[in-house]
ZADO-1210 file (C-alpha; in nm, 4 decimals, padded with zeros to 6 digits):
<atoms>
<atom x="15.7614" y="08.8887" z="-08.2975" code="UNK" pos="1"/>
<atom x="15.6532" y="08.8940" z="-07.9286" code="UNK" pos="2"/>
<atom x="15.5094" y="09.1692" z="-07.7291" code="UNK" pos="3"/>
<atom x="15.7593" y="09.3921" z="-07.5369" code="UNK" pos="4"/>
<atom x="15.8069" y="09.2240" z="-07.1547" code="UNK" pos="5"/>
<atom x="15.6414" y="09.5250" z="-06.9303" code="UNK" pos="6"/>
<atom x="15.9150" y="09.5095" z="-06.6613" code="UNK" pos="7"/>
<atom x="16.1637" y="09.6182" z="-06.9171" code="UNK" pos="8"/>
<atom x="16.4219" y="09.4019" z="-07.1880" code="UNK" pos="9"/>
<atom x="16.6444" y="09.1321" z="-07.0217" code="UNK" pos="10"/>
<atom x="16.3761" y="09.0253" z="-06.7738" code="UNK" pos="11"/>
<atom x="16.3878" y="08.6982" z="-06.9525" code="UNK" pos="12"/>
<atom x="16.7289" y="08.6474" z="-06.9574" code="UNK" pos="13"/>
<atom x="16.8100" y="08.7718" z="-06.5878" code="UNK" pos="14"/>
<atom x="16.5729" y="08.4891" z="-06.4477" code="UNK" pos="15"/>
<atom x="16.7677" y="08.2342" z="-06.6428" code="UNK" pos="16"/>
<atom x="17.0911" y="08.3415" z="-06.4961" code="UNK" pos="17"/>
<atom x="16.8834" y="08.2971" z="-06.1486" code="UNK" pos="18"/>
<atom x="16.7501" y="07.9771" z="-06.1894" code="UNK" pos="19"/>
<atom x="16.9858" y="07.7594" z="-05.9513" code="UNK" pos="20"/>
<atom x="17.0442" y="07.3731" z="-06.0883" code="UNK" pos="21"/>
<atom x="16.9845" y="07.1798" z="-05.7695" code="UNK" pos="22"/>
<atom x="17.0161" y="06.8308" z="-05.9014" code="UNK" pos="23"/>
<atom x="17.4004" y="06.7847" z="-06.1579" code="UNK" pos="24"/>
<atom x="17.1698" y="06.5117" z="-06.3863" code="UNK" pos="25"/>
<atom x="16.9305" y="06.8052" z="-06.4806" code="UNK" pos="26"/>
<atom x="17.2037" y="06.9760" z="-06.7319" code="UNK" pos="27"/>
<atom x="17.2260" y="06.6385" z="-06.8877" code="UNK" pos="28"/>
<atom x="16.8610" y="06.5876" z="-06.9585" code="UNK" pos="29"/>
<atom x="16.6046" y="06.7152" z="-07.1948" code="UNK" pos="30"/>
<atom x="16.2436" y="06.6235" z="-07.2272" code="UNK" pos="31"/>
<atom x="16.0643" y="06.4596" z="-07.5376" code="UNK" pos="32"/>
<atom x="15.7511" y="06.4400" z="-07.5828" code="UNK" pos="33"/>
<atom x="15.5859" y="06.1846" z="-07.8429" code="UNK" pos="34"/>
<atom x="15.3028" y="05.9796" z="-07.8662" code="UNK" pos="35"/>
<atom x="15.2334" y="05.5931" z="-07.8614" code="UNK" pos="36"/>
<atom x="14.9238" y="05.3788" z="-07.8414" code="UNK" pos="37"/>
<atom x="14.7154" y="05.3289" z="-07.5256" code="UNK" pos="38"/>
<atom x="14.8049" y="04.9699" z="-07.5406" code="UNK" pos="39"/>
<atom x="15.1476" y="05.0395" z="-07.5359" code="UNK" pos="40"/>
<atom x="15.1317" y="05.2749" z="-07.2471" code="UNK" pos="41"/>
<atom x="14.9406" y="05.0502" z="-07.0419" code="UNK" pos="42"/>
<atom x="15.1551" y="04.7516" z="-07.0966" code="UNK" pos="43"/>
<atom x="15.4747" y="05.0168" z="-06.9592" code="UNK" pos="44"/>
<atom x="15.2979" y="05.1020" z="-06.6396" code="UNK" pos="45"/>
<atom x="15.2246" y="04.7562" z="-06.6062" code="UNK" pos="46"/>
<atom x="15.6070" y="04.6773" z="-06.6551" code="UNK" pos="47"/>
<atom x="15.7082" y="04.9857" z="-06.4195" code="UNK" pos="48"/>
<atom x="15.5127" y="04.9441" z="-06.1516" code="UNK" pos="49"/>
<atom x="15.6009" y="04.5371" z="-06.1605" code="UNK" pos="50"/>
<atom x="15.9619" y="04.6536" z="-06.1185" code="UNK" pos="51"/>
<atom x="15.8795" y="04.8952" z="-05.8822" code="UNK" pos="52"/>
<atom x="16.0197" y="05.2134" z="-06.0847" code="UNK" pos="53"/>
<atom x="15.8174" y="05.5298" z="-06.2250" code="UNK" pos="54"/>
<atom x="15.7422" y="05.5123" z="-06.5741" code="UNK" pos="55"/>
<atom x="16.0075" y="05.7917" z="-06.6847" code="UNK" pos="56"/>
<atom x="16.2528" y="05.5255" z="-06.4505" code="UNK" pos="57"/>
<atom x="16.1791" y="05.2273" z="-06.6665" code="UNK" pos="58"/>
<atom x="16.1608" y="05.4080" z="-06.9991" code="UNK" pos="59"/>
<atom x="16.4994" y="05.5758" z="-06.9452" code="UNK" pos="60"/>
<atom x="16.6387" y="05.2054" z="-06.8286" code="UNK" pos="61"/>
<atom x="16.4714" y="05.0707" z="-07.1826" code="UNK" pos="62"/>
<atom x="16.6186" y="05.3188" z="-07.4404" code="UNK" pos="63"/>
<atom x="16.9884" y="05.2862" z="-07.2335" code="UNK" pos="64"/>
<atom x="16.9882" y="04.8385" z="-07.2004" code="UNK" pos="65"/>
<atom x="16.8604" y="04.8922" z="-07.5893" code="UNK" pos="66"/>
<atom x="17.1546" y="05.1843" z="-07.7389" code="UNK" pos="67"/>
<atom x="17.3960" y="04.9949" z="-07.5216" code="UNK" pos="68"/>
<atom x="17.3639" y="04.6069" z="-07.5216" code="UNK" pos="69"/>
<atom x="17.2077" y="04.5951" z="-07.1406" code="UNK" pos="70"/>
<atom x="17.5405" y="04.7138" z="-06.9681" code="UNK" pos="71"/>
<atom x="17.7247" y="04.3881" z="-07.0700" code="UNK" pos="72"/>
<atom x="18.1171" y="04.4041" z="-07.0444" code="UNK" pos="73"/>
<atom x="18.2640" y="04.6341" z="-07.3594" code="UNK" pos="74"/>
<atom x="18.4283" y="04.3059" z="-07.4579" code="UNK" pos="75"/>
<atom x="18.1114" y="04.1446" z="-07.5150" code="UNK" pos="76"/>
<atom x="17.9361" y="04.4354" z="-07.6879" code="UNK" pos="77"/>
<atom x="18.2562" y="04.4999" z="-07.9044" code="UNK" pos="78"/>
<atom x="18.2264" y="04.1418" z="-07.9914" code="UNK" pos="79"/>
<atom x="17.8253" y="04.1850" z="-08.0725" code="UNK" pos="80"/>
<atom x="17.9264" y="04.5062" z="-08.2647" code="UNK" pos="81"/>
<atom x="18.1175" y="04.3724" z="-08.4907" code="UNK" pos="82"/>
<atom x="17.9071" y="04.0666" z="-08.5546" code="UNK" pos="83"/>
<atom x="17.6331" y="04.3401" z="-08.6716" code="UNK" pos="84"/>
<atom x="17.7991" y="04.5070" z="-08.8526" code="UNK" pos="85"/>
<atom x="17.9305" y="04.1977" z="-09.0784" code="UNK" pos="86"/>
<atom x="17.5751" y="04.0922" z="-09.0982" code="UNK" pos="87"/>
<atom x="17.5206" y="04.4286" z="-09.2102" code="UNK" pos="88"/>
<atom x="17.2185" y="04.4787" z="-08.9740" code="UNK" pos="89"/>
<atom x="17.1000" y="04.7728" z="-08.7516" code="UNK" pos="90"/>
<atom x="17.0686" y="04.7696" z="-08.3895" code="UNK" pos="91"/>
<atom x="16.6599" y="04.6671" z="-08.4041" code="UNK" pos="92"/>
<atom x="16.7190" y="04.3604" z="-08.6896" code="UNK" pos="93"/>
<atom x="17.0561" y="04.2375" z="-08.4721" code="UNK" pos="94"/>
<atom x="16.8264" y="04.2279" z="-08.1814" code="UNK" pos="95"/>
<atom x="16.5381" y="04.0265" z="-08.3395" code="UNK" pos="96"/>
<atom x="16.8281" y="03.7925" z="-08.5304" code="UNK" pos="97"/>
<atom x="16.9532" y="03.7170" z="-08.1938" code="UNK" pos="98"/>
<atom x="16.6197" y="03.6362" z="-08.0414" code="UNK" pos="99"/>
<atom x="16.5117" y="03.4244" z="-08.3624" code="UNK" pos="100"/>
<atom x="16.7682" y="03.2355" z="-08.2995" code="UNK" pos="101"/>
<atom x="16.7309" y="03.1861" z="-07.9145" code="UNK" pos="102"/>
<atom x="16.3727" y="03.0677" z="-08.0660" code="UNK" pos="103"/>
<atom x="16.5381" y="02.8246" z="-08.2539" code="UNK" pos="104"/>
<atom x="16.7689" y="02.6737" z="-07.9691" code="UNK" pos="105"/>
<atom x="16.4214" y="02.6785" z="-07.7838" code="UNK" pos="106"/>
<atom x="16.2681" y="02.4957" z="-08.0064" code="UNK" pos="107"/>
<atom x="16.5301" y="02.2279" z="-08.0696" code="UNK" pos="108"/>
<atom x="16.6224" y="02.1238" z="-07.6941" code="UNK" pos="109"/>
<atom x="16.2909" y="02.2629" z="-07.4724" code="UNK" pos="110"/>
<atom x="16.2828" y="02.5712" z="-07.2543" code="UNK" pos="111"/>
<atom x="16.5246" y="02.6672" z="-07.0474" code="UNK" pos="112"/>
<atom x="16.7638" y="02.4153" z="-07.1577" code="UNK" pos="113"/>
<atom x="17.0439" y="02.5946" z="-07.0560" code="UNK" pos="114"/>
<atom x="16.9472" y="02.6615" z="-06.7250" code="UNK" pos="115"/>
<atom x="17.1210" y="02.4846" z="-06.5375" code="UNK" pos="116"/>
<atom x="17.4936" y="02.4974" z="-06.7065" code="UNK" pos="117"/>
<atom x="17.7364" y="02.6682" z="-06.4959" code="UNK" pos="118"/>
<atom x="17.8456" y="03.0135" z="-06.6242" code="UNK" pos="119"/>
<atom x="17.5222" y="03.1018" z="-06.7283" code="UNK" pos="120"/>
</atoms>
């Protein structure tokens, strides 16, 4: 239970109604908090500031090019969807299938070997 507001009941809820949304992304947005290692953190920034974007920038880009298959035509993705789900894996084992086996075409004809093919 919390102590009675001393400018009367409602106080609370009559600055809510005031508060004026200045930006349309804010009532799409919520903040989460949660830790990770220093390590981790470091190697972000390091990634953020490379690309020149704030770290909330380049975190926000990460989760979205992750959940959505980074913004490649819905063709493509529907195509990768169903691939996953007939190899029955989630979204983090599809992704490190598919870069196992970039490792693997890597491996077999050099780096960058398909560099300079057109449509790539």
């Amino acid at each position: 239970m919390t102590p009675a507001d001393p400018a009367g009941p409602g106080r609370a809820a009559k600055a809510r109604e005031k508060r004026v949304i200045t930006r349309p992304d804010q009532l799409s947005k919520v903040t989460a908090m949660f830790r990770i290692p220093r390590d981790i953190h470091s190697e972000l920034t390091g990634e953020a500031r490379a690309t020149t974007s704030d770290l909330t920038t380049y975190v926000n880009r990460l989760f979205d090019s992750f959940l959505h298959y980074f913004s490649l035509p819905s063709i493509v993705v529907e195509t990768l969807e169903r691939d996953r789900a007939e190899l029955g894996f989630k979204r983090f084992e599809y992704y490190q299938y598919i870069l196992f086996r970039r490792y693997e075409a890597v491996a077999r004809h050099g780096p960058a070997f398909d560099k300079g093919q057109k449509g790539k």
